[in-house]
N, CA, C and O of each residue as an XYZ file, in Angstrom:
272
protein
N     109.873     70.611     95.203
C     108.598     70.069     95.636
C     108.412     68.646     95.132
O     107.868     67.728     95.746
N     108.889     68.614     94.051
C     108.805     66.837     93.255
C     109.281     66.017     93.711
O     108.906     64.892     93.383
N     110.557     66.203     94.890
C     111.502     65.383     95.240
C     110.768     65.242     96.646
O     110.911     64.113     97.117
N     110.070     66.050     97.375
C     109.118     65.721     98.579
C     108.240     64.718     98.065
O     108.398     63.571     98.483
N     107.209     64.986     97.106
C     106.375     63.706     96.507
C     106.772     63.260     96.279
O     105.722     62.617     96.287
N     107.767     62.380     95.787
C     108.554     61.214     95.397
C     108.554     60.143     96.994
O     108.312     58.951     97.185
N     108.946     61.268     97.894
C     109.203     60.250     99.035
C     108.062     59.906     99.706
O     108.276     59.165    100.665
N     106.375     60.344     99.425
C     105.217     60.322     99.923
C     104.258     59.974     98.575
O     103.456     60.670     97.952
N     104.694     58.626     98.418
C     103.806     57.977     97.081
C     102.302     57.223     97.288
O     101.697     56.574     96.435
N     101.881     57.506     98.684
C     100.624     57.741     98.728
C      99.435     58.914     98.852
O      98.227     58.851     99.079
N     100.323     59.968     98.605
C      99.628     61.129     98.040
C      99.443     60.749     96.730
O     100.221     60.017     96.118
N      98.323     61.278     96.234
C      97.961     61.217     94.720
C      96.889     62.456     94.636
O      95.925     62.518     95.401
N      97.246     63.753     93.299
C      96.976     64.621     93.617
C      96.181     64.839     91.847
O      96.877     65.419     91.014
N      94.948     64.406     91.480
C      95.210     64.238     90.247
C      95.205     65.351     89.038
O      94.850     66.464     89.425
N      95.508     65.259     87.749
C      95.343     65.930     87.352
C      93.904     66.641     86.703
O      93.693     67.806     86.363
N      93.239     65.735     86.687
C      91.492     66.575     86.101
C      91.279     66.658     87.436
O      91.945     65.992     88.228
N      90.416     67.410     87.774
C      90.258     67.747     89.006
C      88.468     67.297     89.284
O      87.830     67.205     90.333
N      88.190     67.153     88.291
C      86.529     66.692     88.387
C      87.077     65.122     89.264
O      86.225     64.807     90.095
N      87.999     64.367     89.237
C      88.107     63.485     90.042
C      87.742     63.434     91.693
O      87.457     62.448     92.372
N      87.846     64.762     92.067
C      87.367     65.217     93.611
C      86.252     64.850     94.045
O      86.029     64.464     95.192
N      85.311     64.967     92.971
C      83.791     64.873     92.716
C      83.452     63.777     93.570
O      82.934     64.159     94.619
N      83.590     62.412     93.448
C      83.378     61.852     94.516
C      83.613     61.679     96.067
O      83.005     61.052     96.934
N      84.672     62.438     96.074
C      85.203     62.678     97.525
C      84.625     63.280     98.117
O      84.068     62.927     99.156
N      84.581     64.876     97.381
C      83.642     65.729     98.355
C      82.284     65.194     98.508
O      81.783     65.470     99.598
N      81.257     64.220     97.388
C      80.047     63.615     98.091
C      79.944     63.108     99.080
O      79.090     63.309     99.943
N      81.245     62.011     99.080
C      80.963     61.492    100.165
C      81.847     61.622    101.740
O      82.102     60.793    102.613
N      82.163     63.182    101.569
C      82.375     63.530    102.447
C      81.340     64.342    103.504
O      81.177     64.483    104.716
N      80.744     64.787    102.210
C      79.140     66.131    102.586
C      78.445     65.057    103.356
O      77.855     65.126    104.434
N      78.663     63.992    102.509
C      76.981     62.905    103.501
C      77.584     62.382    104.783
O      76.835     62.146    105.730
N      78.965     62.173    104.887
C      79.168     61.844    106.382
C      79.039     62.832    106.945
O      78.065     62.634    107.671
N      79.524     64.198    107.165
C      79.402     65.268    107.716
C      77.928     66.018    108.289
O      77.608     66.577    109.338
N      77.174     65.670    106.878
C      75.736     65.924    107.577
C      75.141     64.934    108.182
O      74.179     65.244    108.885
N      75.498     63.571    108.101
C      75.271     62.311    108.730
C      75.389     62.666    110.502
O      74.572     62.556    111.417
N      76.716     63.101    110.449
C      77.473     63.647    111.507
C      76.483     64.779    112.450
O      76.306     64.536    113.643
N      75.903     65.944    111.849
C      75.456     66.498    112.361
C      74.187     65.962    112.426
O      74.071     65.653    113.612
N      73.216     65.682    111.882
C      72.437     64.797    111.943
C      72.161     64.140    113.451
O      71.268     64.343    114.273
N      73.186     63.368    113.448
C      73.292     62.924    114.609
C      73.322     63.371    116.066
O      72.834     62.957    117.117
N      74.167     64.480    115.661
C      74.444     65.411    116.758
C      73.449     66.255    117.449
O      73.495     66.478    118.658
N      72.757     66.611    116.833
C      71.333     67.416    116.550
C      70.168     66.355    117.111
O      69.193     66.840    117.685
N      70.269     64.941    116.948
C      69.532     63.743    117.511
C      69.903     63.929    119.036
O      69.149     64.443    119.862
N      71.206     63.424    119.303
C      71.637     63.473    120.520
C      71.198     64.373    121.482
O      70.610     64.129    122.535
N      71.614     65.661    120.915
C      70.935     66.671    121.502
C      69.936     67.118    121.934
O      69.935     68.004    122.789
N      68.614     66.473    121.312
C      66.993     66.335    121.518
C      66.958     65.612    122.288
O      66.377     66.070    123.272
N      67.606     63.688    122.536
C      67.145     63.034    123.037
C      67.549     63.512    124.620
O      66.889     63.423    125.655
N      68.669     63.960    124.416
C      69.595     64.075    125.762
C      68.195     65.236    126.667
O      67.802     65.301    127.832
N      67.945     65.740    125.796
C      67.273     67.596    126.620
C      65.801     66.680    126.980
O      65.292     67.157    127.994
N      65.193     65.800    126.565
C      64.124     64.947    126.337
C      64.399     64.226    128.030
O      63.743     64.480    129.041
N      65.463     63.371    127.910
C      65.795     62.554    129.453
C      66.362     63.241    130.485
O      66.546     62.720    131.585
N      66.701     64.545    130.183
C      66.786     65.798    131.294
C      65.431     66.407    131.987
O      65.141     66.547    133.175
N      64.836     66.664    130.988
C      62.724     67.093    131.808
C      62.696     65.750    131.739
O      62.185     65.893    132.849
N      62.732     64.465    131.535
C      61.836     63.176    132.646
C      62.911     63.239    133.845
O      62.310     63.010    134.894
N      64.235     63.458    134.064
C      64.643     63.131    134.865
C      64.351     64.471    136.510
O      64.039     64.208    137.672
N      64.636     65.820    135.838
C      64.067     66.884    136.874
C      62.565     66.384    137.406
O      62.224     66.646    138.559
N      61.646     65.616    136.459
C      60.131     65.797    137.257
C      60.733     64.606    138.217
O      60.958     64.698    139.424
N      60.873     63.822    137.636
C      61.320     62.669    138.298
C      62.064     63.036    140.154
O      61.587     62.809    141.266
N      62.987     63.482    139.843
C      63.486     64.351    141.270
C      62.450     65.231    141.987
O      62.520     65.298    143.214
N      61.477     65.926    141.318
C      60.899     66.537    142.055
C      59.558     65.747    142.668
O      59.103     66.011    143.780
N      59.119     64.959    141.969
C      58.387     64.137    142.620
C      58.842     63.109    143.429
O      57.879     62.610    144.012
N      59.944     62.545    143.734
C      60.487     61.981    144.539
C      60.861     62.998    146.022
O      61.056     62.606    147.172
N      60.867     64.282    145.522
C      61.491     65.250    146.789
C      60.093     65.369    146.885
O      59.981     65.222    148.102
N      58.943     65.531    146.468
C      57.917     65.944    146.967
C      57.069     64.837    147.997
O      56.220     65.205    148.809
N      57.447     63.543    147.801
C      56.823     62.555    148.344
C      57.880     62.117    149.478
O      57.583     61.243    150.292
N      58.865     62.631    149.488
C      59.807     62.873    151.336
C      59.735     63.840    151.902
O      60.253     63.897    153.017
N      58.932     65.201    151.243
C      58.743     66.136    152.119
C      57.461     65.483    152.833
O      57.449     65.622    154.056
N      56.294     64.739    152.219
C      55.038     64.250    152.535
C      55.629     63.207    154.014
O      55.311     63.396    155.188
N      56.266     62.455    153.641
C      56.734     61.226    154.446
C      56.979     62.413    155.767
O      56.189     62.394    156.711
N      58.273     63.553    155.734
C      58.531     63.727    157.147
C      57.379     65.072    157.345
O      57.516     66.189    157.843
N      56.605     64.611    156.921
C      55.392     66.025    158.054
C      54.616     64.669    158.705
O      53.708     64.810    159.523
């Protein structure tokens, strides 16, 4: 296994392991950043879906008006 890491000397794997500690923070905050976002998207998107259906239906309702 030592002779695989040798040839991949940008792995670094350390030995105290409290060193992680920052990684996983700032991995948690992109991730919920991430969903965060996703969860935004998702509102705004469902938000410009009902303006866009009334939108169609009042446009179909004012060409049914036009051909009577």
């Amino acid at each position: 296994m030592d002779a695989f890491l040798i040839n991949m000397p940008f792995l670094y794997f350390p030995e105290d392991k409290s060193e992680y500690i920052p990684a996983f923070i700032t991995m948690a905050f992109f991730v919920i950043g991430a969903i965060v976002t996703l969860i935004l998207f998702k509102r705004i998107s469902k938000k410009q879906e009902l303006k866009t259906k009334e939108l169609e239906e009042r446009i179909n309702r004012e060409r049914q008006k036009e051909h009577q």
